[in-house]
N, C-alpha and C positions, 0 to 999 in steps of 0.2 A: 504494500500500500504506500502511495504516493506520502513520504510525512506532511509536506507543501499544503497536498489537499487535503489531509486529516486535519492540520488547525486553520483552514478556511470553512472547513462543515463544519468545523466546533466554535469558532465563533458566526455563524450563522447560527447553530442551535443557540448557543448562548443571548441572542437578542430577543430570546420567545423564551427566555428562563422565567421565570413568577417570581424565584425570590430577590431579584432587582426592585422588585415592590414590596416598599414594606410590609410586613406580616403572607405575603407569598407563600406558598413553598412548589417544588418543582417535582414532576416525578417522572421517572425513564423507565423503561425496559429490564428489566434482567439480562445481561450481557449473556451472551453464549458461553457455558462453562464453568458460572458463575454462582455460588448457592448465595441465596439471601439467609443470611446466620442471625442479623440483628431479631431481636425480639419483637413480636408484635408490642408495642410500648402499653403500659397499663397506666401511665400516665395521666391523671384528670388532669383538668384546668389548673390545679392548684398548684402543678410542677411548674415553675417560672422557665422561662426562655432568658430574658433580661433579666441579668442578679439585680437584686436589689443593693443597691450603692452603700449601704450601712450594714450587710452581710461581709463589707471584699476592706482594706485599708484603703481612705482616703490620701490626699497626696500629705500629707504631715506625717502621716503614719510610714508612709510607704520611702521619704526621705530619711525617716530614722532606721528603718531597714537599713536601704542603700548605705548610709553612713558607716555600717558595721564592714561591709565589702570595702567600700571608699579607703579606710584606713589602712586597709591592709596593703595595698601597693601594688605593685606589680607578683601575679601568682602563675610561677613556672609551673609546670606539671610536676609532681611531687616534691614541691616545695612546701617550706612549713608555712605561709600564707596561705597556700591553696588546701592545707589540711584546715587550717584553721576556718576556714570559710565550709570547709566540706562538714567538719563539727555541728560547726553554725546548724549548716541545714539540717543537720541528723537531730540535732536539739529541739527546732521547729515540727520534723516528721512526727517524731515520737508524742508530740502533746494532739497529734491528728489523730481520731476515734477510729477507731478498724483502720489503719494504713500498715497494707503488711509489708514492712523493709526486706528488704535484702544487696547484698553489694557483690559487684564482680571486682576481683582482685588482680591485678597486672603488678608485672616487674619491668624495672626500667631504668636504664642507666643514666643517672640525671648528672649533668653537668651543671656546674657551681662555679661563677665567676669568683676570680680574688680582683687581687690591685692591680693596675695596669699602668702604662706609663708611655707615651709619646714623647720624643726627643727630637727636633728640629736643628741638622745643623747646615747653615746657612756661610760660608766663603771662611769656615770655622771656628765661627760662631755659633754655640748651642744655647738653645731655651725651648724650654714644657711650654707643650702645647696641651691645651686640656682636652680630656675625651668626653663624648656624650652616652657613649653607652658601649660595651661589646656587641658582636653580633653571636646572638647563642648558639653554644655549638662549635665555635671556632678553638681553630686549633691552638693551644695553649705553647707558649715559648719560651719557658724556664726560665731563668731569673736575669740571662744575661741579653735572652729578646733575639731580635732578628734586625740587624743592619743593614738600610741598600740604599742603592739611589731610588730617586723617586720618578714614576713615569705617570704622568696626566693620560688618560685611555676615556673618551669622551662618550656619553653614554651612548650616543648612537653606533659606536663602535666596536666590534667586536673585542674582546681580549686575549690576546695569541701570547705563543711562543715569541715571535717575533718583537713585540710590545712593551712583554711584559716579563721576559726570564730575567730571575735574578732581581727583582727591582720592586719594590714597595706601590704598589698601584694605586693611584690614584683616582677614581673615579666616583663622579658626581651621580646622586642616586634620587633624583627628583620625583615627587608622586607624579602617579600616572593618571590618566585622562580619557574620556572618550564620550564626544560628543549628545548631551542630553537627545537630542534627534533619535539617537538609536532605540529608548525608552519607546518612543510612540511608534516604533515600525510595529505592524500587525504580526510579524511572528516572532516578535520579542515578549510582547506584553498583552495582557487581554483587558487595560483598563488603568485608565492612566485618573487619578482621583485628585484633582489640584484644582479646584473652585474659585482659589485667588491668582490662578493663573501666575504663579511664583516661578516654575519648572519654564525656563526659556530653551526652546528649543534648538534656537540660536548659538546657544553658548556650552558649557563644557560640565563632569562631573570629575570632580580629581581625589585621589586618594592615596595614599603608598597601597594598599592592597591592589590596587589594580596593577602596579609593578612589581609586584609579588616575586612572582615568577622567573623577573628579571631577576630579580637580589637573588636568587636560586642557582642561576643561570651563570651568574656572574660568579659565586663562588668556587664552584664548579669549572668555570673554566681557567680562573683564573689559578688555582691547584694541577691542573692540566699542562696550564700554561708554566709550570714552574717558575711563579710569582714569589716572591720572599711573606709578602704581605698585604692586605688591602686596605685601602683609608675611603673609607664612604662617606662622600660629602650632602650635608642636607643642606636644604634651604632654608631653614628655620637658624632661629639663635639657642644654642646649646640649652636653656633653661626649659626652654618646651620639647629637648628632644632626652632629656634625663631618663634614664634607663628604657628608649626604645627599645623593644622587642620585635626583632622581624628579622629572617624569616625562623619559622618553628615548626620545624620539618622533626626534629627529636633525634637525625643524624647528625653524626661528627663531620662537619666542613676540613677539609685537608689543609687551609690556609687561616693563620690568622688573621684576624679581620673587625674592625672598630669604625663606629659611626662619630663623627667631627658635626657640629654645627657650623651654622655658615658665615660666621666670624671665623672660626678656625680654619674652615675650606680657603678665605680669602689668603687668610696668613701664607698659607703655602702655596696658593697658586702664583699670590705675587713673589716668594721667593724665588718658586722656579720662573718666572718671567724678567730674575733682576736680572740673569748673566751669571750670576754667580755659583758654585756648584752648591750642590742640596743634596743633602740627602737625611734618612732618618733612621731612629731605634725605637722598637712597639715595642715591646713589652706588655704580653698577657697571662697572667695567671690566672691558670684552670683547676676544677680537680672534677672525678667523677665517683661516683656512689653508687650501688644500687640499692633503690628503695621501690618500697612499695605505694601503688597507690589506686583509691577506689574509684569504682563507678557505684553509686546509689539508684537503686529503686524503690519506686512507695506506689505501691496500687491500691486503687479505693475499690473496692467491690462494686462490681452490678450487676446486673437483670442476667447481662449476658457475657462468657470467657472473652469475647470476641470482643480485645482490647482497642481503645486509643491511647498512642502514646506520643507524652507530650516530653518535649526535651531541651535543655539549654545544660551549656558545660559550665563546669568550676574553677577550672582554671582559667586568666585572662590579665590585661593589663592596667587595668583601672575599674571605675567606680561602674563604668557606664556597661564594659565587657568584662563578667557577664554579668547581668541585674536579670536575666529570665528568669533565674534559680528564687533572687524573690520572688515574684510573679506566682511563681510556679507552688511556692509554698502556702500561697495565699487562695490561689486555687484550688489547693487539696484540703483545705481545710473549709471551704465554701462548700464544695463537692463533699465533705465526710458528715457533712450536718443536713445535708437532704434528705432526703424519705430514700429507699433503695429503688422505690419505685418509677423515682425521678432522676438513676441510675440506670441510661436501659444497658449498657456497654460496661465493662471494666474499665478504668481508667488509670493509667501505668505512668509515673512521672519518673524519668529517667536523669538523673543528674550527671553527664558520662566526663571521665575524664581525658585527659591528654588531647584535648582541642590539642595543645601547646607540645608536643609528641607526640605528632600525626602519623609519624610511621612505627604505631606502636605494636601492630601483632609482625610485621618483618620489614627490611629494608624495602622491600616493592610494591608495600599499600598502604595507602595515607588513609585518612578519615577519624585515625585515634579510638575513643571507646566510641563514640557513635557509629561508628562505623563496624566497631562487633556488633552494637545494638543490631545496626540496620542489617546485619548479615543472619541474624539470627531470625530477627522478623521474617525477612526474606523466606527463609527454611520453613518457617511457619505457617506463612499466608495462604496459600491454597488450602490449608487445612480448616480453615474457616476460622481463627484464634487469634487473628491481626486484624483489625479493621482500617487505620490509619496512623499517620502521625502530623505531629502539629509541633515545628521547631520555633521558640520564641528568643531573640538574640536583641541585647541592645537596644532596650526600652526606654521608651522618654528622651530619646536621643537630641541634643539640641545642634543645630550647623552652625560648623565653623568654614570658613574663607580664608585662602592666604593673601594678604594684605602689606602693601609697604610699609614696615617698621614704625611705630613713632619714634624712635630715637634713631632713625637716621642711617639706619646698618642695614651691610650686604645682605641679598635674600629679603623674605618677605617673615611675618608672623602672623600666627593663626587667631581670629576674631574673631568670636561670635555673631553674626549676623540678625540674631533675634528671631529666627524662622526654626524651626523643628528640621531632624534629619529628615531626608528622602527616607522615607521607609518603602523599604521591598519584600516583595510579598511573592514568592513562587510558588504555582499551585501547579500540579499534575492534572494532564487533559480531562476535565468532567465539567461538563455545563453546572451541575446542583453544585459541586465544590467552590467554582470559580460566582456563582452566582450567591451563597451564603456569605462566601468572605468579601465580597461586594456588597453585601448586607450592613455587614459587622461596620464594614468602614467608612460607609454613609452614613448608617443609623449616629456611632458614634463621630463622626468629623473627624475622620482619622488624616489630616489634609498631608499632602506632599505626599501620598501612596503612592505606589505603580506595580501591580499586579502582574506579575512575570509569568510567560509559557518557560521561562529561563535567563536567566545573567549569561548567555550567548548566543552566537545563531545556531537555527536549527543545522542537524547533518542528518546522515544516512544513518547512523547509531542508533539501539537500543537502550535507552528514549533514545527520542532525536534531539532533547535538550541533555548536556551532562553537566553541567553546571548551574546552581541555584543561589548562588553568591556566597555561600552558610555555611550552615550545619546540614541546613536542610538536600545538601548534596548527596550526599550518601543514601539517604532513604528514595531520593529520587534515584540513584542511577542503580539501587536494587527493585527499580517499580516495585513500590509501594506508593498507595495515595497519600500526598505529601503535601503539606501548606507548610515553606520554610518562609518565617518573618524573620528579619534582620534590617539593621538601618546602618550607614556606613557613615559617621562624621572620617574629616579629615586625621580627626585627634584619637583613632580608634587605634595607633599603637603606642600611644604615650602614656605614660604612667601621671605624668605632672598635671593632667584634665582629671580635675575629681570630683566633686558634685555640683559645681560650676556645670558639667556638663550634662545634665539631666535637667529636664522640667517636667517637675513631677507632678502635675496637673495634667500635663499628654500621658504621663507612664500610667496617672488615674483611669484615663478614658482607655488607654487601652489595655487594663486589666479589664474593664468592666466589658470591653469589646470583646475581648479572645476569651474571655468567660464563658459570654453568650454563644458564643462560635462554637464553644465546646460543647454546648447545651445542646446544639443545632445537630453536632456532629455526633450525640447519642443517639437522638430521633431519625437521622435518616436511612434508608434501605442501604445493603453494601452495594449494590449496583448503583445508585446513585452517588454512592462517595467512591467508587473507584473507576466509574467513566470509565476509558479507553485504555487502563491498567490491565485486565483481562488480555484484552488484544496484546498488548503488548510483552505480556507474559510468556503468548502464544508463539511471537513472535522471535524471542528469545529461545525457545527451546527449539524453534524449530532451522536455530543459527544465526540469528540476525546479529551484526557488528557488536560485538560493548562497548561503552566509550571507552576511551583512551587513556594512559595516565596524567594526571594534569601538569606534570611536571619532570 
């Protein structure tokens, strides 16, 4: 089947959906192959749709949550922040009525930054240059470091043998970009939600995530290339880029490697432009461990085995990544105080770790515990015991802009603009899926949405989207019915954005939204929640492509 023409008939169905109308609801077919498992619902009137606002925390509430993650900082994967925070939630599970825990247990070699040290010597003249952050994972250089000249390698340029053997790389690592336009192509997104017409099409969406990949690419070759060392220059001033984290891959990088703010980039780029010879001594100290570290479940009972499962990780870099896990707390405890009647589904809150050690079951698959999760669902789902998942990332998210300096310095810094992030929203092919969470986000003014067939273009793959920007990745490219929410501020790998970045009046409305959603997501038929996943199932087993690794 043509994928092109598959989401051209699916958003033609979807403009005859009902639940675009308030109080609507939609109803389809039985897929071919497909048992309807959910319960007939015993439901009266008396089981809410819409929580009630005085069942869920309001936003006062929900900032003194946040505040507890906030403090804690930057949280590696088996770090002792990210236990601390994993506590946190187990403390909250356990006062939730019938939530039955349990945790999967992973081992993992966690690497531990020490002191680090840049040396700049300039026509033989030496002075410390300050660093902004290691890049995790990199190769550690015992006390006496690694000395070389230094080579400028310009980001649009490869990094060779040629370039860069022997020599201290420098290269500049600016966030990436790609034009807002591409949001509103028809087989990007099924619904672009921006009433104040904020979203210029005209203009650009930038982030270091979206150069992800590069920073990957780049370490990578530059190890290849037998580099002594890399110096990654930002465009920010060193105070907002304090212990960035990127990339968190959970491999050892063969090169070491440290990110400079863009006073420090200056420093040395005008060295090397006096004439004069340059060169430099990094010094990073590493060590590694192996610890342990959990993934958390809490399932609320219902009607029926035939789970929803909701997910956001533990580990993260700030206040804003990840706040799902509160969300998430708040919702099982909204959900453990209803009638079982008004339960039709079981509800499974999955708290998975090593977002931040992505290649945590072998060196050649990324995804971290969500990615067991969704492997295991996977195994599951035809047996009628999966129903869906629902990924919630980076709530209340506020936009930040990079902006020329008020004090006058190289590079720009990151501002708040007073608007909410772009929140993105990927939903897996189903007219009722895509048409409830169009519910949710109108009902509540969810503004600056955009409703994703996918964070890429289509291909010939099994899906034909493999990327959902998220979390919500994995569960997509195991087809399963999938709604990954995530919102991408600029400042999503900085530690120094702490509840400055949140406005918790949005994170309100959208508890109260993906509550509902959840509500919606017990009542309706599995044929209706898993749309064109059937086919696509079929599809798979009968050899179609799998996406690709992403890196």
């Amino acid at each position: 089947m043509s994928r092109s023409l598959a989401g051209s008939s699916l958003l033609s169905a979807l403009a005859a959906v009902s639940p675009l109308i308030p109080g609507g609801s939609a109803a389809v077919g039985t897929a071919p192959g497909v048992r309807s498992t959910a319960p007939t619902s015993t439901a009266s009137t008396s089981c809410p749709v819409a929580p009630d606002p005085a069942d869920l925390p309001d936003a006062a509430t929900l900032r003194e949550m946040n505040a507890f993650v906030g403090g804690l900082g930057v949280r590696p994967t088996g770090s002792r922040a990210q236990n601390e925070y994993i506590h946190w939630i187990l403390r909250q599970l356990k006062t939730v009525p019938g939530a039955q825990i349990a945790e999967q247990h992973f081992t993992i070699n966690r690497w531990k930054a020490g002191s680090m040290e840049l040396q700049l010597n300039v026509g033989g003249t030496t002075t410390t240059v300050p660093i902004a952050a290691p890049v995790p994972y990199a190769q550690p250089t015992g006390s006496r470091g690694v000395s070389a000249p230094l080579a400028v390698v310009p980001d649009e340029e490869a990094i060779t043998a040629a370039n860069s053997a022997g020599r201290i790389v420098v290269r500049p690592a600016p966030a990436g970009s790609t034009p807002n336009y591409d949001f509103f192509l028809p087989v990007v997104s099924w619904l672009v939600y921006d009433p104040q017409n904020t979203i210029d099409p005209t203009q650009s969406f930038f982030g270091d995530f979206i150069n992800y990949n590069a920073r990957v690419a780049d370490l990578r070759a530059a190890a290849a290339a037998g580099a002594k060392g890399v110096l990654f220059i930002k465009e920010l001033p060193r105070a907002q880029l304090a212990d960035h984290y990127e990339p968190y891959e959970g491999t050892p990088w063969k090169v070491p490697a440290v990110y400079l703010g863009a006073d420090e980039g200056k420093q040395i780029t005008d060295a090397l432009s006096s004439g004069s010879s340059v060169s430099a001594r990094l010094v990073l100290h590493a060590s590694y461990r192996q610890v342990e570290t959990p993934t958390v479940l809490a399932t609320i009972p219902g009607q029926s085995r035939q789970r929803i499962v909701v997910d956001s990780h533990t580990d993260g870099t700030n206040a804003v990544e990840d706040n799902g896990p509160v969300a998430m707390v708040a919702m099982a405890r909204y959900l453990a105080h209803l009638p079982v009647a008004c339960r039709p589904r079981d509800v499974q809150f999955a708290f998975p770790t090593a977002h931040f050690y992505q290649r945590l079951v072998d060196a050649n698959h990324r995804y971290g515990g969500a990615g067991v999760i969704a492997s295991q669902l996977d195994a599951e789902y035809d047996q009628g015991t999966v129903s869906s998942a629902l990924v919630l990332e980076h709530l209340g998210a506020r936009d930040y802009e990079q902006l020329p300096r008020a004090d006058g310095g190289p590079g720009s810094e990151l501002l708040a603009n007073g608007l909410r992030a772009i929140q993105f929203i990927g939903i897996t092919p189903s007219p009722s899926l895509v048409g409830a969470v169009t519910q949710a986000v109108r009902d509540y003014d969810m503004q600056r949405t955009i409703l994703l067939q996918g964070a890429d273009a289509p291909g010939s793959t099994v899906p034909s989207h493999c990327n959902f920007g998220g979390e919500g990745t994995p569960y997509n490219v195991h087809l399963l019915p999938t709604i990954g929410v995530i919102s991408a501020p600029q400042s999503l790998y900085d530690p120094a954005f702490g509840l400055e970045g949140i406005d918790f009046n949005v994170m309100h409305e959208e508890l109260l939204g993906y509550t509902e959603l959840l509500n919606r997501l017990g009542t309706m038929s599995q044929a209706e929640v898993a749309g064109e996943i059937p086919l696509e199932r079929e599809q798979r087993s009968a050899g179609g492509a799998p996406c690709p690794p992403e890196n």
